[in-house]
N, C-alpha and C positions, 0 to 999 in steps of 0.2 A: 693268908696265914691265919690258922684258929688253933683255942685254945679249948681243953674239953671245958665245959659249961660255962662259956665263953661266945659271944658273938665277936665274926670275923676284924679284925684289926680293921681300922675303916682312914687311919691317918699313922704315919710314919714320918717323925723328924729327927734329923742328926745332921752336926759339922753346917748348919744353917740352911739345909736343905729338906723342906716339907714334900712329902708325895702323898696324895688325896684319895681314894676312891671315889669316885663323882659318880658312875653308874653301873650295874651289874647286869648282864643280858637275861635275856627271859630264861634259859639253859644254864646259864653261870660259864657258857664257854667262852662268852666275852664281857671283859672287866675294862671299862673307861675309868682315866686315874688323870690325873694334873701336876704338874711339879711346879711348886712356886719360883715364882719368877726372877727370886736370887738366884737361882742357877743359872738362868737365860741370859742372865746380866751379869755372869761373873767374865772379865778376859780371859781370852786364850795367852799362851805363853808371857810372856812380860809385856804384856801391855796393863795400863793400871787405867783407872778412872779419873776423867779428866778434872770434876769437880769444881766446874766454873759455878756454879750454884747446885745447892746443894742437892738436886735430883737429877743432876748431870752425870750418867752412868757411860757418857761415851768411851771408850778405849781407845787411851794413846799411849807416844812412849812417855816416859820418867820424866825426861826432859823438859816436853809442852806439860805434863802435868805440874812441873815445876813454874814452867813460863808463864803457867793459867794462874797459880795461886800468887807470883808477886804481882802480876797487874790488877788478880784483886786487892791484893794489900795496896796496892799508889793509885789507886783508885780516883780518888776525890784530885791527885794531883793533876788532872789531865779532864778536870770539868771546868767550864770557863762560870759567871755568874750567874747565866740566863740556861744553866742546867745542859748545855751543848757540848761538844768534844773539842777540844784547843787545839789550833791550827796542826796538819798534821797527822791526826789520830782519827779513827771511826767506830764506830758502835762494835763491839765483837761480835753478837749474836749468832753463840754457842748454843743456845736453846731461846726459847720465846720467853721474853722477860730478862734477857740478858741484855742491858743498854755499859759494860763496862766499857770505856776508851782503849786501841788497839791501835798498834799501826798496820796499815793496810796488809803489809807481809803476816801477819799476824793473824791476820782476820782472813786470809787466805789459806792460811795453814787450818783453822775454824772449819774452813769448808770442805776443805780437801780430808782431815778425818771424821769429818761427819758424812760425808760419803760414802768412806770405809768402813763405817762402824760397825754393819750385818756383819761382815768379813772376820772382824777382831773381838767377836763375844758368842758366849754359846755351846759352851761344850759339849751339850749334847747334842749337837749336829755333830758330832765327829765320835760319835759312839758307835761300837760294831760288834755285833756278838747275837745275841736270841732274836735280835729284832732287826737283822740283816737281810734285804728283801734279796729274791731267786733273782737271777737273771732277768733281763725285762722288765724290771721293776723297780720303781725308787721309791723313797720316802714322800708322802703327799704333801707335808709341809701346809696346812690351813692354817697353822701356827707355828709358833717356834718350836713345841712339844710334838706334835703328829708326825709318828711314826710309821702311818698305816700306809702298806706296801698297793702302789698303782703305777698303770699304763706312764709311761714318758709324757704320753699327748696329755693325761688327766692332770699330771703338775703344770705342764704348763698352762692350761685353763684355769688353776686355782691360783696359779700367781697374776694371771690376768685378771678376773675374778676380783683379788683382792688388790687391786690397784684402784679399781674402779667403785669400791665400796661408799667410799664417800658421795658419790655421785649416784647413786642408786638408793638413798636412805631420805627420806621426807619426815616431816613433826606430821604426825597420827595418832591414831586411836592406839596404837604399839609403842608409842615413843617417838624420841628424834630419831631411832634407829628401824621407824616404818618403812620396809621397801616399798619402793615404788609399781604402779599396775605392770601385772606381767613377771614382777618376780616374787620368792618367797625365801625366808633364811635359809642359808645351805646345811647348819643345820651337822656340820661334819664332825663337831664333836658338841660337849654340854655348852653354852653359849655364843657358838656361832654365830654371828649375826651378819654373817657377808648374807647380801642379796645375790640371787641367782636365779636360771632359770628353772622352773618343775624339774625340766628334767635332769638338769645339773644335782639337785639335791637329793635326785633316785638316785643318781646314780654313786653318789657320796653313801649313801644307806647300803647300799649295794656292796661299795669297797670296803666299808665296816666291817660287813657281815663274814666278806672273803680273805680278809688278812691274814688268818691265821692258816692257809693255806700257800699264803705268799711271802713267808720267811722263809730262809736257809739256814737252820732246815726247820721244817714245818712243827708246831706246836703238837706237843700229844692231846 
């Protein structure tokens, strides 16, 4: 979007949601953009945030979001002197740094929708329209955001890929997020930092390049 004597709009925000321009291609026929990450964490249908502390964006129902804020309110009831859980009760640990007291059913139900949680947030994974890939093709997914249309076999290597992220990154001359000899950032959109192989990140460069021939229907 431009305006005459005007440089292009370079950020757009409304209803709590920011979308970025991050990079422009050499041609202008491909524009990399970002959408902040309230959208990525908003629920799907009724499910709300669970808010065991307060950077807990899990999605559950009303209910456990209920059952989550009176165990923090009786909190202290269910700590014995020496700062332990009282006969009965266990740690909830909703997120790291969550030591609230829980009964075990409780602290099962913790695990069972933290499991779920990719499933119950996200909306734009269920978006469909200009950025709908042809046949043979899906959403690459490097991120929550990446849209850009590839092979079956190529998501599944980026979901491997990023499982394995942690275990590929050394303290370097780059940071803690140095890959390790043999791999290099993959690099598939502006801060990538999954390690991968050479040729994984050609080929990420690659599928960049080709997307806008692999929507239905195809970009003008």
């Amino acid at each position: 979007m431009s305006l005459p004597n005007r440089d292009p709009i370079q950020r757009v925000s409304a209803n709590g949601v920011t979308i970025k321009v991050d990079e422009v291609g050499a041609n202008s026929a491909i524009v990399t953009v970002s959408v902040s990450k309230t959208l990525i964490e908003t629920c799907l249908g009724d499910w709300v945030h669970r808010k065991a502390m307060p950077h807990d964006v899990t999605c559950v129902s009303t209910a456990v979001r209920d059952q989550t804020a009176m165990d923090n309110r009786n909190a202290a009831e269910y700590v014995d002197e020496y700062g332990n859980c009282t006969f009965g009760r266990v740690r909830r640990l909703a997120v790291p740094g969550d030591l609230v007291c829980v009964t075990p059913l409780t602290r099962g139900q913790v695990a069972n929708d933290n499991k779920a949680a990719e499933s119950r947030r996200n909306p734009i994974k269920n978006l469909w329209g200009p950025n709908a890939c042809k046949a043979g093709f899906v959403w690459r997914g490097a991120d929550e955001s990446d849209q850009v249309c590839v092979p079956v076999s190529t998501r599944e290597q980026i979901l491997v890929d990023n499982g394995l992220a942690a275990s590929r990154w050394v303290d370097g001359p780059y940071g803690p997020q140095t890959c390790v000899p043999g791999y290099v950032w993959r690099e598939a959109f502006i801060g990538d930092k999954v390690c991968v192989t050479p040729e994984t990140r050609a080929l990420a460069r690659a599928d960049n390049l080709r997307t806008h021939d692999r929507v239905d229907p195809p970009w003008d």
